[in-house]
N, C-alpha and C positions, 0 to 999 in steps of 0.2 A: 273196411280199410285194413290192408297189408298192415303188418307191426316193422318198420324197418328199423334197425339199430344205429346210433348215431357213432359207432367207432369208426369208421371209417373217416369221418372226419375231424376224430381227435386229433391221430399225429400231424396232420395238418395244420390243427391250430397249433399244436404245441410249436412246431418249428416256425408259425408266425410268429409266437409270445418269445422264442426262445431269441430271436435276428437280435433284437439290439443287444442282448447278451455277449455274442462273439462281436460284434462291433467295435466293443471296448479296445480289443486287442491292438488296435492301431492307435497310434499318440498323436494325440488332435491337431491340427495346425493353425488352428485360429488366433493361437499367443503369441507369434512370431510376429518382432517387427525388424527393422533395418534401419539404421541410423545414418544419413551420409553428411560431409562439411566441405565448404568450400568459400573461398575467398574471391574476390573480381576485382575489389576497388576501394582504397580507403577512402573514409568518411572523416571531416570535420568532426570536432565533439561536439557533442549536442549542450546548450544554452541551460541552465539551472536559475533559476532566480528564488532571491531568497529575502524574505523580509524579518528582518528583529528587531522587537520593540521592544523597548527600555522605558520604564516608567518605576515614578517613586511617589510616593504620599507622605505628606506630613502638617504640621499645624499653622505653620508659615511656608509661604510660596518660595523662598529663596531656599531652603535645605534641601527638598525635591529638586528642585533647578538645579543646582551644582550635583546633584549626587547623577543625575539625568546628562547633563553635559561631561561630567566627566567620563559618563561611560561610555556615551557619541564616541567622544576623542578617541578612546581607546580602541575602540571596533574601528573606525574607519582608519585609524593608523595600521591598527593587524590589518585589515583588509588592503589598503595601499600599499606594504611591504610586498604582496605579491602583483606583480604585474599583468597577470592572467585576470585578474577580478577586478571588474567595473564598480565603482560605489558610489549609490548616491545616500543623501539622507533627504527624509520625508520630511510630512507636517512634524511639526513642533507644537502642542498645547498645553495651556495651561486651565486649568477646572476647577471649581470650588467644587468639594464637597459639603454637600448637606446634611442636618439632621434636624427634624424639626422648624426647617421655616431658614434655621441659621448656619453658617457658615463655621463648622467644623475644623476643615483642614483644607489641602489644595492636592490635586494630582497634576502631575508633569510627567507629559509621554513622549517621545519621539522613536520613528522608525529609519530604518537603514536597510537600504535595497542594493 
């Protein structure tokens, strides 16, 4: 077998390895975006509903009750001051708490929607 030398196909490869080299030279466009806005039609505001509960604990049901009531009043009077905001108030309960079998204290909760 002939002995053939393989340079003739060096500079060949080299200008293959060399390609993405000079490729660099141009700034890529793939980070490009466009931003557009536009307007056609107002919309009503969209509906929010929101619930807060008030609740108190203590060793007699009547101090939780009045501390619980009076905070109702207070929310749903700021709430009625604005005419845009519907109010309702929710359940109303009363709970014993336990410890051992016996009757500890009492929780009073109500919500306001």
């Amino acid at each position: 077998m002939p002995f053939r030398p393989v340079l003739p196909v060096l500079p060949v490869l080299l200008c293959l390895l060399a390609g993405p080299l000079w490729a660099h030279d141009q700034p890529a466009a793939y980070d490009r975006i466009s931003l557009n806005e536009s307007a056609r039609a107002e919309v009503d505001n969209d509906l929010m509903v929101a619930v807060l509960d008030a609740w108190a604990e203590g060793r007699e049901a009547a101090g939780p009750a009045d501390e619980v009531n009076r905070t109702m009043d207070w929310a749903v009077n700021l709430a009625r001051s604005h005419p845009e905001i519907q109010v309702q108030t929710l359940g109303y309960h009363t709970r014993p708490i336990y410890q051992k079998n016996n009757i500890r204290g009492w929780r009073v909760s109500q919500s306001l929607r």
